[in-house]
Structure formats: C-alpha cells, structure tokens
Backbone bond lengths (Angstrom), bond angles and torsions (degrees), N, CA, C in turn:
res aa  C-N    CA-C-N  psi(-1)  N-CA   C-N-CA  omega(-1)  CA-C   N-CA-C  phi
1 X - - - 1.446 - - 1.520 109.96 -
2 X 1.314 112.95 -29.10 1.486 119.83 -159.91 1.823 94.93 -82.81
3 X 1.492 123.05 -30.10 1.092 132.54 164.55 1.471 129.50 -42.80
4 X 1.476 105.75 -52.45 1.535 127.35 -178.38 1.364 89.19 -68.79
5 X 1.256 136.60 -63.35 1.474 119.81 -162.41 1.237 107.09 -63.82
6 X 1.149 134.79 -66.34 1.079 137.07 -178.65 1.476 121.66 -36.73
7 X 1.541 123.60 -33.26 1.237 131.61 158.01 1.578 132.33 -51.09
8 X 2.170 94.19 -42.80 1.629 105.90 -176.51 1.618 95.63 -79.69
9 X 1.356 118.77 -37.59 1.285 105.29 -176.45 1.475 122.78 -60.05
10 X 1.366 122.68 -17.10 1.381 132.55 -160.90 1.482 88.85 -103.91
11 X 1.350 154.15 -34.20 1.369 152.23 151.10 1.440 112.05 -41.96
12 X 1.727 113.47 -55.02 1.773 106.09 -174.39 1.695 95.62 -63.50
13 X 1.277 122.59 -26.99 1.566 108.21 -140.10 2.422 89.90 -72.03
14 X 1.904 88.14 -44.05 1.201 95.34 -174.47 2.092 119.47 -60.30
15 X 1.053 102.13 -22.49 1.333 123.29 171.55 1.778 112.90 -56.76
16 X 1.568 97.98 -56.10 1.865 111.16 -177.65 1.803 98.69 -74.91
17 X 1.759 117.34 -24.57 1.241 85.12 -160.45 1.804 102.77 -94.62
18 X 1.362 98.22 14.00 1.592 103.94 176.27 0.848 132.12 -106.29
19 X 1.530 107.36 -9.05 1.562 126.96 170.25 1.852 105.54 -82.42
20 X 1.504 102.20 -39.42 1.490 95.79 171.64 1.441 134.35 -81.74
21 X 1.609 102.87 -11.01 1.001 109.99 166.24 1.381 112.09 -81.32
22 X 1.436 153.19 -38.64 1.197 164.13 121.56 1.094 123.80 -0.33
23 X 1.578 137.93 -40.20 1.181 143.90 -157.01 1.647 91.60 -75.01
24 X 1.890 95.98 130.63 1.163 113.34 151.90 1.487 98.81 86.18
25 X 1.236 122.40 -17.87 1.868 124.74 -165.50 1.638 95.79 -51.09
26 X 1.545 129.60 -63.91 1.273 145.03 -156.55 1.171 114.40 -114.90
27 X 1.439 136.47 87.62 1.324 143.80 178.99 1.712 96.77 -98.73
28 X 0.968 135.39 -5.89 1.760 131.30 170.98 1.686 119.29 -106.39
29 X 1.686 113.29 2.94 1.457 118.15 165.69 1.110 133.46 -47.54
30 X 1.323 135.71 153.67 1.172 134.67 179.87 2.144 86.84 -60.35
31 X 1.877 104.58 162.48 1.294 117.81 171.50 1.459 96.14 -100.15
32 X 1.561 109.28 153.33 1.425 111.31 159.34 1.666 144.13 -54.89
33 X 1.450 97.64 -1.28 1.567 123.08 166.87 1.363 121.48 -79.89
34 X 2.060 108.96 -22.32 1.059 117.22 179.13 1.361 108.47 -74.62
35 X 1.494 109.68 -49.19 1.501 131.36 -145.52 1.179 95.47 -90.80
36 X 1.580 147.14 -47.46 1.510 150.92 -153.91 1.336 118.47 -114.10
37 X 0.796 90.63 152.27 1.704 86.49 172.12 1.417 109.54 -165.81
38 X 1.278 124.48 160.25 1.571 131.53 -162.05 1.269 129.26 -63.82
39 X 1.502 121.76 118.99 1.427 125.03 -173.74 1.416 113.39 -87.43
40 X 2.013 101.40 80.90 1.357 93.57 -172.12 1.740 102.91 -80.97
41 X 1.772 93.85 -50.57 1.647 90.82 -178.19 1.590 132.24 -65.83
42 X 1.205 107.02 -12.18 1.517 107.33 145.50 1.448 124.41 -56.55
43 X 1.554 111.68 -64.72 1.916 103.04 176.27 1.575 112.31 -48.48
44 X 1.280 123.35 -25.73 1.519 122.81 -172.69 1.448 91.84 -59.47
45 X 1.252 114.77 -71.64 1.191 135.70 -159.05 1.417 112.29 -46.50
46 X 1.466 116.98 -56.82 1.625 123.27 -168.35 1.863 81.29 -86.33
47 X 0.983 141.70 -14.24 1.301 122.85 171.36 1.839 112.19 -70.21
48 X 1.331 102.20 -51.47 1.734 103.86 -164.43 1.632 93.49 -77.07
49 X 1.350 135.82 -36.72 1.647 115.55 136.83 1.373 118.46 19.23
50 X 1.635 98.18 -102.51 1.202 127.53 175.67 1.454 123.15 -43.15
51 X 1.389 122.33 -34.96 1.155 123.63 -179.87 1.652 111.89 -92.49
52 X 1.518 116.27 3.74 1.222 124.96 -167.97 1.764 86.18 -105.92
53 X 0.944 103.88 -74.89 1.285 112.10 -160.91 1.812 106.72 -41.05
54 X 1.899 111.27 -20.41 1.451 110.00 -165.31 1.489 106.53 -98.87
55 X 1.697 108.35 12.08 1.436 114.39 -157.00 1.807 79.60 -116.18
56 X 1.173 119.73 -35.30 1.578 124.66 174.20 1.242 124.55 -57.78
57 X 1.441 97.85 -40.13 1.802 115.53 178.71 1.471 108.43 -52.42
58 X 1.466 91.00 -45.08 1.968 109.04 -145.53 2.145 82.46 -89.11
59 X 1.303 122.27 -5.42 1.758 112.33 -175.31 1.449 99.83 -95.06
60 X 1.841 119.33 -24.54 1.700 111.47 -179.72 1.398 108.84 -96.17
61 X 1.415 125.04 2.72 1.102 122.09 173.34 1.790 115.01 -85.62
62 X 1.434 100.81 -32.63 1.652 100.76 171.85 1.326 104.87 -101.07
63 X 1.532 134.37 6.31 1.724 119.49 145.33 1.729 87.00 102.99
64 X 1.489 116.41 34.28 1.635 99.81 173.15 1.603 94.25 -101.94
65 X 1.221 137.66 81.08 1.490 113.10 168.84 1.587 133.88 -63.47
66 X 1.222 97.93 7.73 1.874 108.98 -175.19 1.758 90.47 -86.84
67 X 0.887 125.68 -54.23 1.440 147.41 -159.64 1.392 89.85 -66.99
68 X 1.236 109.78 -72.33 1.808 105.98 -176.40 1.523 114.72 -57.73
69 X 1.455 99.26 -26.22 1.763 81.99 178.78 1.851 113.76 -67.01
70 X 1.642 99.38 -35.86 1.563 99.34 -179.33 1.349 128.93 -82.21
71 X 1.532 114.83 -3.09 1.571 120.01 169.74 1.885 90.41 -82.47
72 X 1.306 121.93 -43.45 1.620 118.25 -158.66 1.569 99.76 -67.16
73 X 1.585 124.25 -32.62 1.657 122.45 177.54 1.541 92.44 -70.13
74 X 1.130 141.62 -62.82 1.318 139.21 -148.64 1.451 100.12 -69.74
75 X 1.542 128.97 -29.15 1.107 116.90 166.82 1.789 129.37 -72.04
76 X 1.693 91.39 -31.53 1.501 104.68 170.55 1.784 112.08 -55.92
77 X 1.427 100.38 -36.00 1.751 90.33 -168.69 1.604 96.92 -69.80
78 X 1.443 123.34 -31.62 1.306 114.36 -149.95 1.610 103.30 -82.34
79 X 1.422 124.57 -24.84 1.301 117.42 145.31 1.237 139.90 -41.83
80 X 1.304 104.07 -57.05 1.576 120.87 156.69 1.477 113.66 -25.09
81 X 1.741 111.85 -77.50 1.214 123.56 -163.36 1.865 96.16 -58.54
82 X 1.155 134.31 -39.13 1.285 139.48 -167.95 1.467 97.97 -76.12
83 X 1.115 122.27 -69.72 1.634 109.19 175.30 1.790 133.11 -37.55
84 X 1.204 107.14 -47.04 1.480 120.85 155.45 1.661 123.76 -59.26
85 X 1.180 113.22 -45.73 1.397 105.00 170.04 1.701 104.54 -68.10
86 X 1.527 131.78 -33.46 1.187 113.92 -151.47 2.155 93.40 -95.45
87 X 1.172 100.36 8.01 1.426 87.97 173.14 1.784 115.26 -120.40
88 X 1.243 110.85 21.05 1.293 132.05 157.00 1.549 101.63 -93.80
C-alpha cells in the first residue's frame, strides 16, 4: 500500500512540476478545440462493452451457455471495432 502512494504521489508531484515549468511558455499554440474533439463513438463503444459483458454475466448465471457464447462474440467484435478505429 505504502508503494501505491508513493507512486501516485510521485505522478502528482511530476504533473505540478510540469505545469510550472510550462506556464506561460506558448501563448500562440494550437487550442484544444483545434486539436480534440469528442470521443462520442468511443463512449458508445466502451459503454455497449459494459452492457455486453453484464448481459453475459447474468446468461452463465442461469446456465444458458449458447447465449453467453453470443453476447461474449458480440462483445469481442465491439472491441475489435474500437481498437482499430482508435489506432487510425
């Protein structure tokens, strides 16, 4: 335990000392409106995930394994499809 803190603390510390080192360097950068833009079809994606994977849980608990096998592919593709889009 004493590890983990010591780890997050050593992340915030490097975080504050780059922001202070940073401040003010680039007032002519692109804005984050330029550069980003909204990860809707990602949240879809890691959302129906989640709702796949909780629809799988709930098919081996009442003993359908046909059912769980086809929510667990449908979740596999949707990783799939999310991994490929996110490395374009």
């Amino acid at each position: 335990m004493f590890g983990l803190i010591a780890a997050e603390s050593a992340i915030f510390t490097i975080f504050v000392v780059a922001y202070i080192f940073y401040i003010g360097k680039s007032l002519t950068g692109p804005t984050p409106q330029e550069v980003l833009s909204a990860p809707i079809f990602y949240s879809i994606c890691l959302l129906s995930s989640s709702v796949t994977i909780h629809l799988a849980v709930n098919r081996t608990s009442s003993g359908r394994r046909q059912r769980f096998l086809k929510v667990v592919v449908c979740d596999d593709h949707t990783g799939c499809d999310f991994s490929i889009r996110d490395s374009n």
